[in-house]
N, CA, C and O atoms as a GROMACS GRO file, in nm:
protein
  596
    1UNK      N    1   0.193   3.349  -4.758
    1UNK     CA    2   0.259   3.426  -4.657
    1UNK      C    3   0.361   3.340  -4.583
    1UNK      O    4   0.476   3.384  -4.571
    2UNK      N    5   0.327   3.216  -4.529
    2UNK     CA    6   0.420   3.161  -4.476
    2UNK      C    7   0.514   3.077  -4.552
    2UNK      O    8   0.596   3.015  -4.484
    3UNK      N    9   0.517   3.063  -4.674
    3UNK     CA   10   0.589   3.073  -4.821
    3UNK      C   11   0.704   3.188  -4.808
    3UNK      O   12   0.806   3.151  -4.865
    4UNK      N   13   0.713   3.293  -4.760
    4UNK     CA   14   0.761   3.412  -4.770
    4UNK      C   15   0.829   3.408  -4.666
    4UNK      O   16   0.952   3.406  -4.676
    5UNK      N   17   0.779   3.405  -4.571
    5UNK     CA   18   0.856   3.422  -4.466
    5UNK      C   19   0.931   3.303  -4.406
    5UNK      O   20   1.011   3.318  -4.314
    6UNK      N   21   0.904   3.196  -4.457
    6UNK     CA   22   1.006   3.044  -4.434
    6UNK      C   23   1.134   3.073  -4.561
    6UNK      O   24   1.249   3.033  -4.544
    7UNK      N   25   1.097   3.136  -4.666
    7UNK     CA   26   1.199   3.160  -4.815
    7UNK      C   27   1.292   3.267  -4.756
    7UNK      O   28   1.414   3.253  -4.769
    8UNK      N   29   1.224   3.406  -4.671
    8UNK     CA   30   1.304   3.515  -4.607
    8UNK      C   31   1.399   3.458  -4.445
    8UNK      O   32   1.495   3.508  -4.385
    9UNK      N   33   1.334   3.364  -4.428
    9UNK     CA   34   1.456   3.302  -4.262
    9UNK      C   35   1.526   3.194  -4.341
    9UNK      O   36   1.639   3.182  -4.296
   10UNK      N   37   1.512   3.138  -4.408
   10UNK     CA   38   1.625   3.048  -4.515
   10UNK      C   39   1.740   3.132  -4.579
   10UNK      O   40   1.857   3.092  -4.569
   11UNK      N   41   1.713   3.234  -4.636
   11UNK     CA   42   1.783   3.372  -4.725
   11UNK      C   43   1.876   3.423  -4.575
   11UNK      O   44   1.997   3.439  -4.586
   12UNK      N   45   1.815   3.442  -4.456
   12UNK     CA   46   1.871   3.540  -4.342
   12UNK      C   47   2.000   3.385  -4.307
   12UNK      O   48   2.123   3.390  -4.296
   13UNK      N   49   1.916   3.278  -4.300
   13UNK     CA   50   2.034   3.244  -4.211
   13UNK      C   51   2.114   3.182  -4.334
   13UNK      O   52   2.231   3.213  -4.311
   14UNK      N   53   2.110   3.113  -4.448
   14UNK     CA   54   2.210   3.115  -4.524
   14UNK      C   55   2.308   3.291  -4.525
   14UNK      O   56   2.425   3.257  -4.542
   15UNK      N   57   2.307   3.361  -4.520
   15UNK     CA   58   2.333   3.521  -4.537
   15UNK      C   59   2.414   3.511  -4.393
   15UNK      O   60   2.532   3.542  -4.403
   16UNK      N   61   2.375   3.477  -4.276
   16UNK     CA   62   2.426   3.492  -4.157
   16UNK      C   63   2.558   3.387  -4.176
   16UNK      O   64   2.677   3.415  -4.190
   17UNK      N   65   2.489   3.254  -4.170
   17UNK     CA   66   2.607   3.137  -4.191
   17UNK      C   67   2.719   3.165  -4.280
   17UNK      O   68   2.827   3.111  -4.257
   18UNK      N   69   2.699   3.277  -4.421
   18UNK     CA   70   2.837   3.308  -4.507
   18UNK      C   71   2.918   3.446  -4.427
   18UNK      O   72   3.038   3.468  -4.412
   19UNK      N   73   2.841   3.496  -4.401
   19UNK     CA   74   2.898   3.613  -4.320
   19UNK      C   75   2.985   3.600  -4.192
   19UNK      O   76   3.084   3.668  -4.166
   20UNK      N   77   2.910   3.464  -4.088
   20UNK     CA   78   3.001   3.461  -4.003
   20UNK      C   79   3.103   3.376  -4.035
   20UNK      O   80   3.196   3.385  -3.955
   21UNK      N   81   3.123   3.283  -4.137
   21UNK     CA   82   3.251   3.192  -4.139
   21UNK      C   83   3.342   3.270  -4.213
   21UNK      O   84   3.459   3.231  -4.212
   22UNK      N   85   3.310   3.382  -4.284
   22UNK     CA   86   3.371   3.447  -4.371
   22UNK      C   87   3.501   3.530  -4.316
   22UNK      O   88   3.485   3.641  -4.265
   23UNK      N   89   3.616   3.476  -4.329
   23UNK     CA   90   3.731   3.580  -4.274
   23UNK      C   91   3.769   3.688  -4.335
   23UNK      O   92   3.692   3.723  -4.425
   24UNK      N   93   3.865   3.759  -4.318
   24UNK     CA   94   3.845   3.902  -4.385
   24UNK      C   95   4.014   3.885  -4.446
   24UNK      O   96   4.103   3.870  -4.362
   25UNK      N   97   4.051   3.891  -4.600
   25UNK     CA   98   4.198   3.893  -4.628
   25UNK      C   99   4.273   3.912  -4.534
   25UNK      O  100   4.363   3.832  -4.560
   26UNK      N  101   4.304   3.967  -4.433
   26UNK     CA  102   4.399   4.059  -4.353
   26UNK      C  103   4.403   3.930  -4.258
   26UNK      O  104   4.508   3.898  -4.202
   27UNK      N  105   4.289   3.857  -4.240
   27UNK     CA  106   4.294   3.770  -4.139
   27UNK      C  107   4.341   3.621  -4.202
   27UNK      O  108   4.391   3.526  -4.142
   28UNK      N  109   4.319   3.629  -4.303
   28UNK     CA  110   4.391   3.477  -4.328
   28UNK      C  111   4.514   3.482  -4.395
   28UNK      O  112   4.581   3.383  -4.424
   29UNK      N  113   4.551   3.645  -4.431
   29UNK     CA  114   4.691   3.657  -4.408
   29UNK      C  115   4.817   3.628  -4.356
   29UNK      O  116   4.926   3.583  -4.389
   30UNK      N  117   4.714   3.704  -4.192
   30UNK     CA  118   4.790   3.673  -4.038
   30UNK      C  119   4.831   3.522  -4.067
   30UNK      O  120   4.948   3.487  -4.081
   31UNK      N  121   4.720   3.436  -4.074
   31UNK     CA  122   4.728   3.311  -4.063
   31UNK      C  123   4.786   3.240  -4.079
   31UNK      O  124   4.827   3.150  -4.006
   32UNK      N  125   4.814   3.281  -4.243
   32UNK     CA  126   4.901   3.238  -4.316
   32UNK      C  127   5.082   3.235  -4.268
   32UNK      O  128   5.165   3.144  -4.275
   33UNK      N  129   5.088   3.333  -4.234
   33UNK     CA  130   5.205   3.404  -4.240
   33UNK      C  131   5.258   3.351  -4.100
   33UNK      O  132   5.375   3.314  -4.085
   34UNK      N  133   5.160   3.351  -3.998
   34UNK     CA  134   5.163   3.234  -3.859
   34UNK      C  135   5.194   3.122  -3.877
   34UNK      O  136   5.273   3.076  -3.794
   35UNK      N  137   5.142   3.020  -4.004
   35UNK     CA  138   5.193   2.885  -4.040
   35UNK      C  139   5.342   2.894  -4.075
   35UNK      O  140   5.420   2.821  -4.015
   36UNK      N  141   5.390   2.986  -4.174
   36UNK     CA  142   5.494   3.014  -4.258
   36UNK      C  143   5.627   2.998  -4.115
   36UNK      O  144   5.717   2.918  -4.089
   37UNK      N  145   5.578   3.109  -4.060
   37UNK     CA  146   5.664   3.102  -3.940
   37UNK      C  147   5.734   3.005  -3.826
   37UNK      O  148   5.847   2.982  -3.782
   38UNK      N  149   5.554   2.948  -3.798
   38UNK     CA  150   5.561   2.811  -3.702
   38UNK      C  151   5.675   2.715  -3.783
   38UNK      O  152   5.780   2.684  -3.728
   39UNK      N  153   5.636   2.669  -3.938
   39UNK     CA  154   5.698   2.600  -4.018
   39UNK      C  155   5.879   2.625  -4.019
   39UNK      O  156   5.956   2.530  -4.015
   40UNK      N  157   5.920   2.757  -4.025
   40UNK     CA  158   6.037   2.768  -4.036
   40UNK      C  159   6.102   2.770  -3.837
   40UNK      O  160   6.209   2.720  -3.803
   41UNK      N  161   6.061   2.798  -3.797
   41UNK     CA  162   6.104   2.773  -3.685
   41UNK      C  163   6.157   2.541  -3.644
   41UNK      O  164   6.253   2.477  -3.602
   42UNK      N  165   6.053   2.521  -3.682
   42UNK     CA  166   6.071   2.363  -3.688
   42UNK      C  167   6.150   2.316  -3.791
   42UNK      O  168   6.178   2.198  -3.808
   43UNK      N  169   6.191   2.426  -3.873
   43UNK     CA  170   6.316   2.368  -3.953
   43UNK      C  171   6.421   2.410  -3.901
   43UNK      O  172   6.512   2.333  -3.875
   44UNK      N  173   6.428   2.536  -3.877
   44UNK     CA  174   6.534   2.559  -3.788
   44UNK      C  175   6.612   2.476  -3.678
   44UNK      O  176   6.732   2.450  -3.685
   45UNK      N  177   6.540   2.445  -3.589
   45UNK     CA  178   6.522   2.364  -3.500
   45UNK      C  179   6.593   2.247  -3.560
   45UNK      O  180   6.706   2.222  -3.519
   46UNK      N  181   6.521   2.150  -3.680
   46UNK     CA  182   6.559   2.055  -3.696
   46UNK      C  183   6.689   2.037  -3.731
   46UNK      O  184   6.755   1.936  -3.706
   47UNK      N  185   6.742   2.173  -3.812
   47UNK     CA  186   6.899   2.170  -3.876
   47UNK      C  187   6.974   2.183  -3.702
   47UNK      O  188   7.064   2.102  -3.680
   48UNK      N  189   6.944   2.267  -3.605
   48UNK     CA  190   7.016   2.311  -3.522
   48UNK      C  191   7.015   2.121  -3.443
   48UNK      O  192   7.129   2.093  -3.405
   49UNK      N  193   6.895   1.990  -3.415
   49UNK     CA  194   6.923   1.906  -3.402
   49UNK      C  195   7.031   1.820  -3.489
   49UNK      O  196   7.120   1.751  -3.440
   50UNK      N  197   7.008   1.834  -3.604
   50UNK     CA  198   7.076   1.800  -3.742
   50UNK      C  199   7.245   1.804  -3.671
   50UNK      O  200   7.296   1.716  -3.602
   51UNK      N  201   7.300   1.917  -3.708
   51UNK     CA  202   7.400   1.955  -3.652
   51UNK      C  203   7.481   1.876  -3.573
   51UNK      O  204   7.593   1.828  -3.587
   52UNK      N  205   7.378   1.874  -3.467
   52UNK     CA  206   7.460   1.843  -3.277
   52UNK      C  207   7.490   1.662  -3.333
   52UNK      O  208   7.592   1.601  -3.303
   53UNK      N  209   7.384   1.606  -3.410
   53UNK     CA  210   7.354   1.479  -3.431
   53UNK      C  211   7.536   1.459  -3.486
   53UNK      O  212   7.630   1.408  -3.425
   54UNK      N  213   7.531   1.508  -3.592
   54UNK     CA  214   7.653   1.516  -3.628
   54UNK      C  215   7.730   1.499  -3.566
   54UNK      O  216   7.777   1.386  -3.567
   55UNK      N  217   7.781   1.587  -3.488
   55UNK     CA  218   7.897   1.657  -3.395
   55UNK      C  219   7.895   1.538  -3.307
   55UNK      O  220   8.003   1.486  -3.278
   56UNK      N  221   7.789   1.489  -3.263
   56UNK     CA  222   7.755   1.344  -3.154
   56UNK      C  223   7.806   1.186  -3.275
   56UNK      O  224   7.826   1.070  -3.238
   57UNK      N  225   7.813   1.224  -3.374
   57UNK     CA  226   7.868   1.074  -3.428
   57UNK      C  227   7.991   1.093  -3.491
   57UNK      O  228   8.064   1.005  -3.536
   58UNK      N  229   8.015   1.246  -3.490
   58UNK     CA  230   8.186   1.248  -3.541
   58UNK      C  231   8.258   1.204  -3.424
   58UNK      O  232   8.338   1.112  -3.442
   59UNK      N  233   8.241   1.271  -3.256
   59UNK     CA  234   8.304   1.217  -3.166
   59UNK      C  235   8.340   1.088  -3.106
   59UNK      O  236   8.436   1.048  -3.040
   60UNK      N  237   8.201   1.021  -3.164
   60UNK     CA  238   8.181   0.887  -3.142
   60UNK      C  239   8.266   0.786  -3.213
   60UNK      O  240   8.306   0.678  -3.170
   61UNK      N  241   8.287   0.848  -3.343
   61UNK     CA  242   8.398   0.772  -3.444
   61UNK      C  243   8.517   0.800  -3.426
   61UNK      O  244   8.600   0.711  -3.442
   62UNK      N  245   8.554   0.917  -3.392
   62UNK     CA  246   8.648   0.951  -3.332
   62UNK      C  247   8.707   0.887  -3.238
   62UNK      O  248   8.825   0.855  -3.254
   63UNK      N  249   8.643   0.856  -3.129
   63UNK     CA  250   8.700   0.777  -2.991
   63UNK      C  251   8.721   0.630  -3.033
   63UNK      O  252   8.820   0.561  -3.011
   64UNK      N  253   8.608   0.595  -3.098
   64UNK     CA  254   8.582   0.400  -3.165
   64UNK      C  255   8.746   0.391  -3.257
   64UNK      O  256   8.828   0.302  -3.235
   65UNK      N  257   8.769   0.511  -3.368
   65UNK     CA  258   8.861   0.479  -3.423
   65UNK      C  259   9.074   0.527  -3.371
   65UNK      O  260   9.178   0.493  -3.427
   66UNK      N  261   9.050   0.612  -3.249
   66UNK     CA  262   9.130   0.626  -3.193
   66UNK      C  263   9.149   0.487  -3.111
   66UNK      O  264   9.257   0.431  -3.127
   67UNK      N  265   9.058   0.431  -3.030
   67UNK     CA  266   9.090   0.291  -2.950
   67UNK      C  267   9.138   0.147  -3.078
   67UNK      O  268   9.203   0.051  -3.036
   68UNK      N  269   9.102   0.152  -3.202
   68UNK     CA  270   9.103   0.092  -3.305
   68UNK      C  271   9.280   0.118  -3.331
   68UNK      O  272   9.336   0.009  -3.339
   69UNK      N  273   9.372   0.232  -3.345
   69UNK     CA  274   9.460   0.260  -3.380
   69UNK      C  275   9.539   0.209  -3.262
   69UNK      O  276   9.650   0.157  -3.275
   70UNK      N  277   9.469   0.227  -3.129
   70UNK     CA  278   9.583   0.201  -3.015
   70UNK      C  279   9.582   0.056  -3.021
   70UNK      O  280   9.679   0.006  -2.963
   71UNK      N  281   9.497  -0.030  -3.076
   71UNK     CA  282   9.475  -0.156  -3.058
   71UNK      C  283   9.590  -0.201  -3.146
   71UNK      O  284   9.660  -0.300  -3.126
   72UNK      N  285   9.603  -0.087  -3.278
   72UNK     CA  286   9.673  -0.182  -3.387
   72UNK      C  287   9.854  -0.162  -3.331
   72UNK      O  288   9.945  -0.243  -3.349
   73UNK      N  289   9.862  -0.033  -3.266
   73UNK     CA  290   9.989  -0.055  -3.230
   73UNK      C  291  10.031  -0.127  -3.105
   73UNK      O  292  10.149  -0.127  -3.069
   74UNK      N  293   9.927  -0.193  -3.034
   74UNK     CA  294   9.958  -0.283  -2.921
   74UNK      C  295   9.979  -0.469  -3.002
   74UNK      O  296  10.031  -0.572  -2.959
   75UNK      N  297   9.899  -0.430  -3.145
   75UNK     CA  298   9.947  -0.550  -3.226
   75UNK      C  299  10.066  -0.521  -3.244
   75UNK      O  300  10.138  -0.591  -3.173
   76UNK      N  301  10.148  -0.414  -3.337
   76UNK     CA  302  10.246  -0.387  -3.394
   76UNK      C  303  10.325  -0.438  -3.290
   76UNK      O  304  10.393  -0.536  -3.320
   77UNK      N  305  10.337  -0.377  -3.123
   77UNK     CA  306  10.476  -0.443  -3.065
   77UNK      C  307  10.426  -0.568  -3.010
   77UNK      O  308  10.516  -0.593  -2.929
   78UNK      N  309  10.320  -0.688  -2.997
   78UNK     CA  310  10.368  -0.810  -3.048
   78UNK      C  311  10.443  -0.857  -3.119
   78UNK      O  312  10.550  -0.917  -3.109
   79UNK      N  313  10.354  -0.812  -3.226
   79UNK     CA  314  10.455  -0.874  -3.367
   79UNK      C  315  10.592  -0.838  -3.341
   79UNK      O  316  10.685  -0.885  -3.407
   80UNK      N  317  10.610  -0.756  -3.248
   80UNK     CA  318  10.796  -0.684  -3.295
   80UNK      C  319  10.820  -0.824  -3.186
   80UNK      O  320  10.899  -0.914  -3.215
   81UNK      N  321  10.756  -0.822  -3.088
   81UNK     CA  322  10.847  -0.912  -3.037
   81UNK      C  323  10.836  -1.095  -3.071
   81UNK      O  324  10.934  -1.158  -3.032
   82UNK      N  325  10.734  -1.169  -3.134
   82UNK     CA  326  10.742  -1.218  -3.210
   82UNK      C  327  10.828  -1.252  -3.344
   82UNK      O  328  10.855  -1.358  -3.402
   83UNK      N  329  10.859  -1.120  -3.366
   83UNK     CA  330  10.957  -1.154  -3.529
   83UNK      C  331  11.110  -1.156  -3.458
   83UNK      O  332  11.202  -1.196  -3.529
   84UNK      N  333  11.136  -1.122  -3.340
   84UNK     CA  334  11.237  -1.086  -3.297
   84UNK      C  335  11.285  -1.292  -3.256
   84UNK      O  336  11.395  -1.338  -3.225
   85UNK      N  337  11.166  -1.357  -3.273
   85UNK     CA  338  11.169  -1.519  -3.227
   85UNK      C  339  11.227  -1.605  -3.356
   85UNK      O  340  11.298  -1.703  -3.336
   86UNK      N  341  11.198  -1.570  -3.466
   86UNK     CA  342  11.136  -1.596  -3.557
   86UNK      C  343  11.299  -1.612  -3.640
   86UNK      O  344  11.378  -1.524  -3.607
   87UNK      N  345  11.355  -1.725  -3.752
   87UNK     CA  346  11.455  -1.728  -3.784
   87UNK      C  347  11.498  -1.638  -3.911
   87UNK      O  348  11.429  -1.621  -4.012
   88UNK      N  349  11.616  -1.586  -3.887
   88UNK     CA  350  11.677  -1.516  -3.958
   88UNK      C  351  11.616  -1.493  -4.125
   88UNK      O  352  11.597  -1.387  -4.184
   89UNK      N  353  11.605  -1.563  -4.148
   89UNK     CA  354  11.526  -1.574  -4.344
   89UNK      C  355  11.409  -1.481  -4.321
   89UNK      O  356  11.376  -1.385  -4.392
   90UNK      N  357  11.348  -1.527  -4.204
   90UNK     CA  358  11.139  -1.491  -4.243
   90UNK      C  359  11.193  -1.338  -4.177
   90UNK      O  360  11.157  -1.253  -4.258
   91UNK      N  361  11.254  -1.283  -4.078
   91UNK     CA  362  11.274  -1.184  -3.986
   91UNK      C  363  11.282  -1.083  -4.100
   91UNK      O  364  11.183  -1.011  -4.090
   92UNK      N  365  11.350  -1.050  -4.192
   92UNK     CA  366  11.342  -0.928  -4.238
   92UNK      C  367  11.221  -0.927  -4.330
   92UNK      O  368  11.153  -0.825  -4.338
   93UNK      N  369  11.190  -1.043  -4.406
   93UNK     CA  370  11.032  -0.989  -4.471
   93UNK      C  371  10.952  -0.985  -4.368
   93UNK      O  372  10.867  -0.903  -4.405
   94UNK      N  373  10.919  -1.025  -4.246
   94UNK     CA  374  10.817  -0.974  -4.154
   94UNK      C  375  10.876  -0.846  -4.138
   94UNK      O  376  10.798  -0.777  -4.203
   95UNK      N  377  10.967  -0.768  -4.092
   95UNK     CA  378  10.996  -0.680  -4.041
   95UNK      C  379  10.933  -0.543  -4.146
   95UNK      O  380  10.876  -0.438  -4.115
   96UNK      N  381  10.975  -0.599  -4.280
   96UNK     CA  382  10.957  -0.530  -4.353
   96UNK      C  383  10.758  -0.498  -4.411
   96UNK      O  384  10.704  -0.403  -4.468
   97UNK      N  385  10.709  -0.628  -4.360
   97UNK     CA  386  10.542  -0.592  -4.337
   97UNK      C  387  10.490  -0.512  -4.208
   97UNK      O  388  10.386  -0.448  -4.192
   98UNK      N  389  10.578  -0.533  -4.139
   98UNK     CA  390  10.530  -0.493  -4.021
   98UNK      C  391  10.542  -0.291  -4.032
   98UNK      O  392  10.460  -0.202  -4.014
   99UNK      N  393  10.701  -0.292  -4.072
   99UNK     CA  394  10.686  -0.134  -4.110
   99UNK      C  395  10.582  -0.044  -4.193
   99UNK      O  396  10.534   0.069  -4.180
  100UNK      N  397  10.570  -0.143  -4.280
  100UNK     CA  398  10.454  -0.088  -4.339
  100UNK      C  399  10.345  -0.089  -4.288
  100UNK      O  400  10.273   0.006  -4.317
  101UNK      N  401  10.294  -0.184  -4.202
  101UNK     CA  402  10.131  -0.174  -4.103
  101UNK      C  403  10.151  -0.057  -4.029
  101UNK      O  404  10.053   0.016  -4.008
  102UNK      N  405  10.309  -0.014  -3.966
  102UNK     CA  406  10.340   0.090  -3.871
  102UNK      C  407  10.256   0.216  -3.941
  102UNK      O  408  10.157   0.285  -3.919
  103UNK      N  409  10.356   0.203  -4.036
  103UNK     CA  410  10.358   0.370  -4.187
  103UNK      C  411  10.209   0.414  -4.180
  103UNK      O  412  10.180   0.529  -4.146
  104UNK      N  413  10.084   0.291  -4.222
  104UNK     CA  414   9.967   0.302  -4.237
  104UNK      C  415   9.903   0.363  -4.103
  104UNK      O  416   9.833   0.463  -4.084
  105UNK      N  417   9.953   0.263  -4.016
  105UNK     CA  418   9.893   0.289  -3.891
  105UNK      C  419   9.879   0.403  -3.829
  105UNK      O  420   9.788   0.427  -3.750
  106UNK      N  421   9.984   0.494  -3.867
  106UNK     CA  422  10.076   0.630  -3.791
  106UNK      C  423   9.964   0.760  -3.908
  106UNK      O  424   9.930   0.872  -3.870
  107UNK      N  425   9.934   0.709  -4.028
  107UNK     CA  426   9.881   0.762  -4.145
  107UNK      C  427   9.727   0.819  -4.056
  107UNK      O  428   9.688   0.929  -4.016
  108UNK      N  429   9.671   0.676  -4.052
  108UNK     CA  430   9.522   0.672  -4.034
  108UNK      C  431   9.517   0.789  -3.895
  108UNK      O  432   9.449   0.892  -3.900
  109UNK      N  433   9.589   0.754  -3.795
  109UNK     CA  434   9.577   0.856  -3.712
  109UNK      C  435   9.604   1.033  -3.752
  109UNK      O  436   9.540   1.135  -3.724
  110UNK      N  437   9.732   1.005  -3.832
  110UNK     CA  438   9.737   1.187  -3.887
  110UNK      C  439   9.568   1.208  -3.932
  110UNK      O  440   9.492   1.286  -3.875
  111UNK      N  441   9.542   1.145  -4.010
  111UNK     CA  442   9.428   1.128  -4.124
  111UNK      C  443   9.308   1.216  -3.984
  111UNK      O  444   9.262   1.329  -3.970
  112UNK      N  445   9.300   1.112  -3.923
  112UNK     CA  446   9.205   1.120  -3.791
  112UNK      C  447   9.206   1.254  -3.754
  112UNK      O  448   9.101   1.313  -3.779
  113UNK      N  449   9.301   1.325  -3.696
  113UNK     CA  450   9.334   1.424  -3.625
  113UNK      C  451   9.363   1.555  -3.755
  113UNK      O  452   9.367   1.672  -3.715
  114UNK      N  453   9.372   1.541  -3.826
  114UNK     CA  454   9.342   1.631  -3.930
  114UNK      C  455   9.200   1.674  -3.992
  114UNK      O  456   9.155   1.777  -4.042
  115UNK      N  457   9.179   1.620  -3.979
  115UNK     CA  458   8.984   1.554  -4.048
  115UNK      C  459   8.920   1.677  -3.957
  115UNK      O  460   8.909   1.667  -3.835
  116UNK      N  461   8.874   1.808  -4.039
  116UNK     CA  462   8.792   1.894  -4.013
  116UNK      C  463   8.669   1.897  -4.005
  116UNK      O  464   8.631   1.871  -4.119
  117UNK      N  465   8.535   1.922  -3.905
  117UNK     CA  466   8.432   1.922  -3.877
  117UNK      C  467   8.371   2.018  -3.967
  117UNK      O  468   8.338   2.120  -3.908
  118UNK      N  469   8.350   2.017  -4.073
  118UNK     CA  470   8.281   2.129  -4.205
  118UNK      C  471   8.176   2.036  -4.284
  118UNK      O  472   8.230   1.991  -4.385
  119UNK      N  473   8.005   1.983  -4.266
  119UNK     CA  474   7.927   1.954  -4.326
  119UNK      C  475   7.917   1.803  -4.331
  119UNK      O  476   8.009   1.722  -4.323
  120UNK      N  477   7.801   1.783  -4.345
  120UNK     CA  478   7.735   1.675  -4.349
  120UNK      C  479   7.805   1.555  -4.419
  120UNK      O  480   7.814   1.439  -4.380
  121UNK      N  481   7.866   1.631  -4.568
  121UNK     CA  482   7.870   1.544  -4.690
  121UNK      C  483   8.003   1.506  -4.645
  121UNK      O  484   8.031   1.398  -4.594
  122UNK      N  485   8.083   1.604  -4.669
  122UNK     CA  486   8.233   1.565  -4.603
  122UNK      C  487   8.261   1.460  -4.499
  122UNK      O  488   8.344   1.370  -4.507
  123UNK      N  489   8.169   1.490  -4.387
  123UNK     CA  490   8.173   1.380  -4.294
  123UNK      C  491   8.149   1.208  -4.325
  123UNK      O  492   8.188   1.101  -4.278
  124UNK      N  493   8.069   1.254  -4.424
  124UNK     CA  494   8.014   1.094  -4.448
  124UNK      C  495   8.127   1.020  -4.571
  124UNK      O  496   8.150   0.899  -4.565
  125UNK      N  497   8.195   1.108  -4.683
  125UNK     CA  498   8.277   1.071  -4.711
  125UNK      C  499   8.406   1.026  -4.639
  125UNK      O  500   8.439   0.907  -4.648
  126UNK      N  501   8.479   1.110  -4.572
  126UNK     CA  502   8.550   1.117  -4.494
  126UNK      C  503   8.535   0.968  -4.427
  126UNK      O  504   8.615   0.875  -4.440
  127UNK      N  505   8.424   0.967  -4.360
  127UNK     CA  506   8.389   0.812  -4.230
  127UNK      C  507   8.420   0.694  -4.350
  127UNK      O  508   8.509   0.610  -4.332
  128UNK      N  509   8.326   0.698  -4.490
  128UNK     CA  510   8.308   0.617  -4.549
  128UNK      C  511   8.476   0.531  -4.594
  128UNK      O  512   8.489   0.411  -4.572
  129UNK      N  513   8.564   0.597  -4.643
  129UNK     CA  514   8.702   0.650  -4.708
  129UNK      C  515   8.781   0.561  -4.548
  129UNK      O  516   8.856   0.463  -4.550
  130UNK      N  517   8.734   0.633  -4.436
  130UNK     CA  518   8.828   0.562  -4.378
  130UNK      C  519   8.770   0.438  -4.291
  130UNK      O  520   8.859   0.373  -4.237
  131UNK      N  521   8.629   0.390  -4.264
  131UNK     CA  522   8.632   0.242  -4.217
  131UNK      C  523   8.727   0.160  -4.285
  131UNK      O  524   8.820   0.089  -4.246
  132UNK      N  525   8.662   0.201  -4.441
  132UNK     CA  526   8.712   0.128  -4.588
  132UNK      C  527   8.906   0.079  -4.546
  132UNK      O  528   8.960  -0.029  -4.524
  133UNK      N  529   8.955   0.216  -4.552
  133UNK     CA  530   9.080   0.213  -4.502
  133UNK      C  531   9.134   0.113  -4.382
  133UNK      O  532   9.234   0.041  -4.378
  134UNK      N  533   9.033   0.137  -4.289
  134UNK     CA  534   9.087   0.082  -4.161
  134UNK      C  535   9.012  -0.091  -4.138
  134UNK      O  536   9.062  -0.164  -4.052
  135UNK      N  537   8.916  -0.131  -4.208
  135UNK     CA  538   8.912  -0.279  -4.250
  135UNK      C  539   9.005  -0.328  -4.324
  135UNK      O  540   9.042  -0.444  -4.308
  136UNK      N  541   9.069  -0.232  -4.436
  136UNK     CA  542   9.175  -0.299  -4.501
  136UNK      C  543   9.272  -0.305  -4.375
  136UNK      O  544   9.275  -0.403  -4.300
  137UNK      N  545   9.310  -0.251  -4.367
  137UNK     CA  546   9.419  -0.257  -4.218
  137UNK      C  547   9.452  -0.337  -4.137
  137UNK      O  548   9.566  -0.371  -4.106
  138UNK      N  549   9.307  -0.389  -4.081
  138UNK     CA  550   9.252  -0.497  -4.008
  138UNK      C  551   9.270  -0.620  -4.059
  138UNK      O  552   9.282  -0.731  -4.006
  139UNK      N  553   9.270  -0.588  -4.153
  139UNK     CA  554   9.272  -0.734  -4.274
  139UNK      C  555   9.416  -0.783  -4.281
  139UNK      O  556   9.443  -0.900  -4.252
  140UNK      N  557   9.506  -0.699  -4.318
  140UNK     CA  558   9.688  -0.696  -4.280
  140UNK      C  559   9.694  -0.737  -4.180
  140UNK      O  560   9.756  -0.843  -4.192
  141UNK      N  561   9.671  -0.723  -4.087
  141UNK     CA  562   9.701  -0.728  -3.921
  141UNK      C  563   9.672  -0.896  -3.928
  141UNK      O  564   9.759  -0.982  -3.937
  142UNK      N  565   9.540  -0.916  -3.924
  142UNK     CA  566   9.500  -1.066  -3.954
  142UNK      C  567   9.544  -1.144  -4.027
  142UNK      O  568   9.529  -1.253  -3.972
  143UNK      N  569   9.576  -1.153  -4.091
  143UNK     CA  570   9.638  -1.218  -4.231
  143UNK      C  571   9.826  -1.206  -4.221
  143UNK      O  572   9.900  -1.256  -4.306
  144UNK      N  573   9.866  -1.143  -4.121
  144UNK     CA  574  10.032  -1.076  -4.080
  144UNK      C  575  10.070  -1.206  -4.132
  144UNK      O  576  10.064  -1.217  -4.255
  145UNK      N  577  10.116  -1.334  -4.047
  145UNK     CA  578  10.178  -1.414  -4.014
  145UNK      C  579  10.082  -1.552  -4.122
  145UNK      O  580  10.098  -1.668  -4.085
  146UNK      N  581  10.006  -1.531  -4.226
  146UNK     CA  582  10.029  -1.618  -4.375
  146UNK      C  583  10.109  -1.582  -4.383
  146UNK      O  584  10.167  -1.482  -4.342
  147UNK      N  585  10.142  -1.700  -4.471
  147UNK     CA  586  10.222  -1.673  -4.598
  147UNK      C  587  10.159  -1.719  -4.715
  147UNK      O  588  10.071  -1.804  -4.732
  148UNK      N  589  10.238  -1.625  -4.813
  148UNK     CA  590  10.176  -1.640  -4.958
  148UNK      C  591  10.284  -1.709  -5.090
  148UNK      O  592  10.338  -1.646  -5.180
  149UNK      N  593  10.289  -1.811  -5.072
  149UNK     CA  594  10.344  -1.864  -5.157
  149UNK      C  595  10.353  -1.892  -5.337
  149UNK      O  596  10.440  -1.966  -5.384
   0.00000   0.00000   0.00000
């Protein structure tokens, strides 16, 4: 007897314990469909941070490489007045490097101010294309007054 009735409260509460953890389709549906949601909202979110991040390091390059351009034409009229010292022979091949640092110089800024805010990839080409550009630049500027024999 007490065989029976320890085998029948083992049977009840295993039976109770599946019954109450047991959710009902409809409910782990909800659930489901609650994660799905939570999940896309935090992507959302992250593209809408994504974005601004962007928009916060295009301006930033923007201003770094606008002060970069004013720098190079506060070189350019040194040099003008420098070559203007400088004897007759060397004066027109400087003059004639110097126009060309101008040409570039005047370039990189169109370049700058043209340069449309459309995607991630573009941007990073775009930045990549013109440090590249504007170290070479830098490099002219520095190197002005070698000569290469």
């Amino acid at each position: 007897m007490k065989k029976t009735i320890f085998t029948l409260a083992i049977t009840m509460l295993m039976a109770g314990t599946m019954l109450s953890s047991c959710q009902s389709q409809a409910d782990r549906v909800k659930d489901a469909q609650d994660k799905v949601q939570a999940a896309q909202n935090k992507v959302d979110e992250a593209k809408v941070n994504l974005d601004q991040v962007v928009k916060d390091s295009i301006q930033q390059f923007r201003k770094a490489s606008e002060e970069q351009i004013n720098a190079n034409e506060k070189n350019i009229a040194e040099f003008k007045v420098k070559i203007a010292k400088e004897k007759k022979e060397n004066r027109a091949r400087y003059e004639k490097k110097l126009a060309e640092l101008e040409q570039q110089n005047s370039d990189m800024r169109k370049r700058l101010d043209e340069f449309k805010e459309n995607g991630k990839e573009n941007w990073i080409s775009f930045r990549t294309k013109f440090n590249h550009d504007m170290e070479k630049m830098g490099n002219a500027f520095h190197d002005f007054w070698v000569r290469n024999k």
